[in-house]
N, C-alpha and C positions, 0 to 999 in steps of 0.2 A: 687583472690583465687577461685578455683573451686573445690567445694566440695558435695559430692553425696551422700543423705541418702543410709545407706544399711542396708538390712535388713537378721537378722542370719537365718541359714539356718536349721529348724526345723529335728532335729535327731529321736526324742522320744517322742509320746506320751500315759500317762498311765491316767485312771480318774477309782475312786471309787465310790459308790454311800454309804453312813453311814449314821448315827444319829445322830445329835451335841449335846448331853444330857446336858449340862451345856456353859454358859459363863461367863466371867466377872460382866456383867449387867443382867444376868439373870440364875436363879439357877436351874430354873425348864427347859429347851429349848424342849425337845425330838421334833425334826425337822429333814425330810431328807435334805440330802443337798451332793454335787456334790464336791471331792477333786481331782482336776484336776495337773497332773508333768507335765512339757515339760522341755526337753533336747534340748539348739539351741545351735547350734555353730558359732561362730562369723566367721570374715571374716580372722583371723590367723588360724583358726579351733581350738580355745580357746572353751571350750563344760559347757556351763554351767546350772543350772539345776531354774526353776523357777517354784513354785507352790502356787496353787488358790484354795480357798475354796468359795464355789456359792449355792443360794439356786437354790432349784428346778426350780424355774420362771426365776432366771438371768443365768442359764444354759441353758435351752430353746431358751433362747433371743440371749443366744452366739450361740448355735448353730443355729440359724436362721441367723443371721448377718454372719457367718460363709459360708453358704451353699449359701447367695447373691452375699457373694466376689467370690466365687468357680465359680459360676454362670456368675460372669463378668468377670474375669477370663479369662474364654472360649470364651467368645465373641471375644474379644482383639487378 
């Protein structure tokens, strides 16, 4: 059997920047923090929508990891 990861094909991306004023485990938060949409579409062009809530530092982080693959990427 030969079978091939594949990976969906990025439609849409929207991110806000907010304040989490409260959680579950905490009542006081007032924290920025990064709400990140993306729209991918699979490989039927099935389009589905998947969204991330990140503090400021694991945002950063994404986008750094982000801009390495971009970066090798080009190499290749």
């Amino acid at each position: 059997m030969d079978s091939a990861l594949t990976a969906g094909k990025l439609i849409d991306m929207k991110w806000k920047l907010g304040v989490a004023v409260s959680s579950d485990e905490c009542k006081s938060l007032n924290s920025p923090c990064v709400t990140m949409t993306l729209k991918v579409a699979d490989s039927s062009g099935k389009i589905s929508t998947h969204s991330m809530e990140m503090t400021i530092s694991q945002f950063q982080n994404f986008s750094k990891q982000m801009k390495e693959m971009a970066n090798k990427m080009e190499m290749v």
